[in-house]
N, C-alpha and C positions, 0 to 999 in steps of 0.2 A: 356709851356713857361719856360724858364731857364732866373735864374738871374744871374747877376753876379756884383762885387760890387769891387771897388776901394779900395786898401790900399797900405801904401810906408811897404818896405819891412826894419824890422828892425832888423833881425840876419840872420846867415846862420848857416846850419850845415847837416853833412853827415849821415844820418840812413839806416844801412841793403844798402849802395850802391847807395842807392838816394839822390840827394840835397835835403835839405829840409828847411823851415825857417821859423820864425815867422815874419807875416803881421800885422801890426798897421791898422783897418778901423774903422777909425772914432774914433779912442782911445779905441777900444777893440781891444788886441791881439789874433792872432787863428795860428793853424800851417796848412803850406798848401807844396805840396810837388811844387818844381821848376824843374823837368824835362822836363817841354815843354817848358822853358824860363833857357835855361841853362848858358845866358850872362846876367842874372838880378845881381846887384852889390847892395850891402847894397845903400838905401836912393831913392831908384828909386822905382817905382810906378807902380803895376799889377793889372790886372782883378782876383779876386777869385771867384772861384763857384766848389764849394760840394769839396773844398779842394787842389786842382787844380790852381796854377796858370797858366794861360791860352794866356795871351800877356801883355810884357809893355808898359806903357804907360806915358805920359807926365804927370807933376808938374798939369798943366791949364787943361789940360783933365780928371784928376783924380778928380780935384778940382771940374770943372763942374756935372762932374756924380755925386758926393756927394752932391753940392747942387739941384740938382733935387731929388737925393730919401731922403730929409729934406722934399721937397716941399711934396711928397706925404706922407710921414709920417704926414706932420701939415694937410694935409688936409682927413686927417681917411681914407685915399684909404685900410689902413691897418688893419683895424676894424672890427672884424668876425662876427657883427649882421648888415654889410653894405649889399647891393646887389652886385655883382660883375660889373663892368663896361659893358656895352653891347656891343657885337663885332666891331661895327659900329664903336666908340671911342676907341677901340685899331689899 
């Protein structure tokens, strides 16, 4: 299963020929490269996963996603002595 996790995009910059930028998620900054989203504009909002932005997305969509993986943080879905969910529930 891959995740992928919401942030607004707060720089831009060019490495070795690639866009590249730093993503704000959740108020940790990370660098993720922007070649599959080559119209992403400072303050708009993308899917990151393993470095990769992957598609934009809206202000209220980005928001949502965020608060659901809150929900499962508060609730130890996250917690390495838990049992994993049973296939049934995913």
């Amino acid at each position: 299963m891959c995740l992928a996790i919401p942030g607004k995009l707060v720089e831009l910059s060019n490495e070795n020929g690639l866009k590249m930028g730093v993503v704000d998620v959740n108020g940790s900054k990370t660098r993720a490269c922007l070649e599959y989203v080559p119209d992403i504009q400072l303050g708009q909002y993308t899917i990151v996963h393993a470095g990769f932005a992957l598609k934009i997305i809206d202000e209220e969509d980005a928001a949502e996603s965020l608060k659901l993986w809150q929900e499962l943080i508060e609730s130890g879905a996250f917690q390495p002595d838990r049992e994993p969910p049973s296939p049934e529930l995913l």
